[in-house]
C-alpha positions, 0 to 999 in steps of 0.5 A, spaced: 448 443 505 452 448 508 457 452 504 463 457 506 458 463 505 462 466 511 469 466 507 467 474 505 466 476 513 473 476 514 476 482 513 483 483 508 489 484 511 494 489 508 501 489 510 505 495 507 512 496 506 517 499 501 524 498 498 529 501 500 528 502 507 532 507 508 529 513 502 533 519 499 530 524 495 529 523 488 532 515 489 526 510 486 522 506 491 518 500 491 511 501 495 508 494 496 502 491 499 501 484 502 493 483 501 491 477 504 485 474 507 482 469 511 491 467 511 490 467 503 493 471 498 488 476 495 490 476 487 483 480 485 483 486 488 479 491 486 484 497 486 491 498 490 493 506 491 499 508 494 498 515 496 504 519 500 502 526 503 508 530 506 506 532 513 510 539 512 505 541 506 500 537 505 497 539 499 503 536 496 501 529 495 504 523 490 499 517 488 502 511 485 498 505 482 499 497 485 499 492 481 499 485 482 505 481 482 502 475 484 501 471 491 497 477 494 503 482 493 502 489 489 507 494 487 508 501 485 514 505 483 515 512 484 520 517 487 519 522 492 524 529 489 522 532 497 525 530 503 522 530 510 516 526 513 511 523 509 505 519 511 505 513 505 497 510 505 495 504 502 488 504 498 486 497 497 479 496 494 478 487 495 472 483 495 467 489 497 471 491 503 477 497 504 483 497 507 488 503 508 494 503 513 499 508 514 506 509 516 511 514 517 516 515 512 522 519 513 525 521 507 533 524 507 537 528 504 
């Protein structure tokens, strides 16, 4: 008898992206995380934080909270008032595991 215990070795995967892609200062952005694992949605992650620091004043961070939208997607709303260079990170806590990829994004005026 051999059951699929290996299934919670394969580690999650965290695809990070936000709308609009082009982002001004004070414009409402959509953050969202595709977790998947294994090729599968992950639709019970423990916690998604997206977490966007300004790399000019990095004592000048924002947090916004995912939730899931179902199909392993989690959103978050916010706005950033700043323009500049910002490092948007996803904190995704799923299945004993923790992914948190990064990227650049650039605000304009």
């Amino acid at each position: 008898m051999h059951a699929e215990s290996n299934m919670s070795m394969e580690p999650i995967k965290v695809e990070l992206s936000w709308s609009p892609l082009q982002v001004a200062a004070g414009q409402k952005v959509v953050f969202e995380a595709l977790v998947t694992q294994n090729g599968q949605p992950v639709d019970d992650a423990k916690e998604v934080l997206f977490e966007i620091v300004s790399n000019n004043n990095t004592e000048s961070k924002l947090e916004f909270t995912g939730e899931s939208s179902g199909d392993g997607i989690y959103k978050a709303e916010g706005t950033i008032d700043a323009e500049g260079e910002f490092t948007v990170t996803s904190h995704v806590t799923a299945r004993t595991q923790h992914s948190m990829p990064s990227k650049k994004l650039v605000v304009q005026p």
